[in-house]
C-alpha positions in Angstrom: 8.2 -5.9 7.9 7.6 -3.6 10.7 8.0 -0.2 10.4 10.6 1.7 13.2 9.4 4.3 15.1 7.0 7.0 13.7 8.9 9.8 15.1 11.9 8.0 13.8 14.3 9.8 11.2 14.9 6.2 9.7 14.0 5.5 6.3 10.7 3.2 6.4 10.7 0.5 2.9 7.5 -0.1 1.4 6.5 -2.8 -1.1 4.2 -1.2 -3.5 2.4 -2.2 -6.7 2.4 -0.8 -9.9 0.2 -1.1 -13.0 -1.2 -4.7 -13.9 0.4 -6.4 -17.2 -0.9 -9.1 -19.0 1.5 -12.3 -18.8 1.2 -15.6 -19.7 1.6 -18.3 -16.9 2.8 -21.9 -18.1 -0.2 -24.6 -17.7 -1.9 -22.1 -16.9 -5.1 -19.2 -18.9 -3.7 -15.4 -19.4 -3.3 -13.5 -15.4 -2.7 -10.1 -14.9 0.0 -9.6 -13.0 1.2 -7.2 -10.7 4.7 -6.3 -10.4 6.2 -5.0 -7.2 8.4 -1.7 -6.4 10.5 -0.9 -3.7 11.1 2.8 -2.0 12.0 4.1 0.6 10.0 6.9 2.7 11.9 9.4 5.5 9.6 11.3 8.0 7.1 11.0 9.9 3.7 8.8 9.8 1.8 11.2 7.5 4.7 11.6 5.0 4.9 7.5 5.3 1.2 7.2 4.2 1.5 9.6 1.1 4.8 7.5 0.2 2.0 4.8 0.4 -0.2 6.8 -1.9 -3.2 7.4 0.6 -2.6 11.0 1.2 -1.8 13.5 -1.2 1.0 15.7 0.4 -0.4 19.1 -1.2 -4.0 18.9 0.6 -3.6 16.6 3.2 -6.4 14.8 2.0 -6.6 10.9 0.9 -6.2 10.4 -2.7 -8.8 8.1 -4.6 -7.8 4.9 -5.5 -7.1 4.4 -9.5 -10.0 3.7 -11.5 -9.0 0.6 -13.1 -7.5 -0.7 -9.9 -9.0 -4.1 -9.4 -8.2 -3.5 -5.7 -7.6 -0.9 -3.0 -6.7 -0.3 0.6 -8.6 2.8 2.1 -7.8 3.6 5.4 -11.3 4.8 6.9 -10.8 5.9 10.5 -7.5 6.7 12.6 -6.5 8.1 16.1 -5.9 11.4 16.2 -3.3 11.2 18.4 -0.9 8.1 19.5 -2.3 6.8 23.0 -1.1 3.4 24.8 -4.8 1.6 23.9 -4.9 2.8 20.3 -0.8 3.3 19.6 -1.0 5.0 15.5 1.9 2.2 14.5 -0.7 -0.2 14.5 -2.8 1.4 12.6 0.2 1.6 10.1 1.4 -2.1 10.9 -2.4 -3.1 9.8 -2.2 -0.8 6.4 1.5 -3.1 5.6 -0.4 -6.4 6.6 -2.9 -5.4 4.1 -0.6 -4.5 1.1 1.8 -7.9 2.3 -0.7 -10.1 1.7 -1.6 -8.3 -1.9 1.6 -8.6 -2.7 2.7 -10.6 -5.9 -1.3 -11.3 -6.5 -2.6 -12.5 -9.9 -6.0 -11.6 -10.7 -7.7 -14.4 -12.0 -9.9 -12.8 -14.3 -9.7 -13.2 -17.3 -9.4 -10.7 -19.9 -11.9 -10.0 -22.4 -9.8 -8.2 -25.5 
């Protein structure tokens, strides 16, 4: 999924996770798994990465990941402004790769009741 334009009015859809639940797997010990939730974001690139849930809208500041998340994608550094060696979309395009390949993961630990 690549995402259109940043200064694009288009809706942008994101693939996001929500809350891991306990399910049992045939053939195979208790997972957690983590079931998946579609949305859809309109605006520009900031509003896009609040949709995403790394900036909170109100202090334009990035939010802390969950404390039980087994996993989380923090997005460290980023161009201030969009230049032809370091374009922002890619910065964006690497933050989707990231949650693409999480997607639909089962964590493998098991859980101690």
């Amino acid at each position: 999924m690549t995402p259109p334009s940043l200064k694009s009015p288009e809706p942008r859809i994101m693939f996001s996770h929500l809350k891991p639940e306990t399910a049992g797997i045939q053939g195979a010990a208790e997972a957690t798994i983590r079931p998946t939730v579609v949305s859809q974001v309109i605006g520009d690139a900031l509003r896009f990465a609040s949709g995403l849930g790394y900036i909170d809208p109100k202090m334009q500041r990035p939010m802390p990941a969950h404390s039980d998340a087994p996993w989380q994608v923090e997005v460290k550094t980023a161009p201030t402004r969009n230049t032809q060696e370091s374009p922002l979309s890619h910065m964006v395009d690497a933050v989707l790769e990231v949650q693409r390949f999480m997607k639909g993961i089962l964590d493998l630990q098991k859980l101690d009741a």
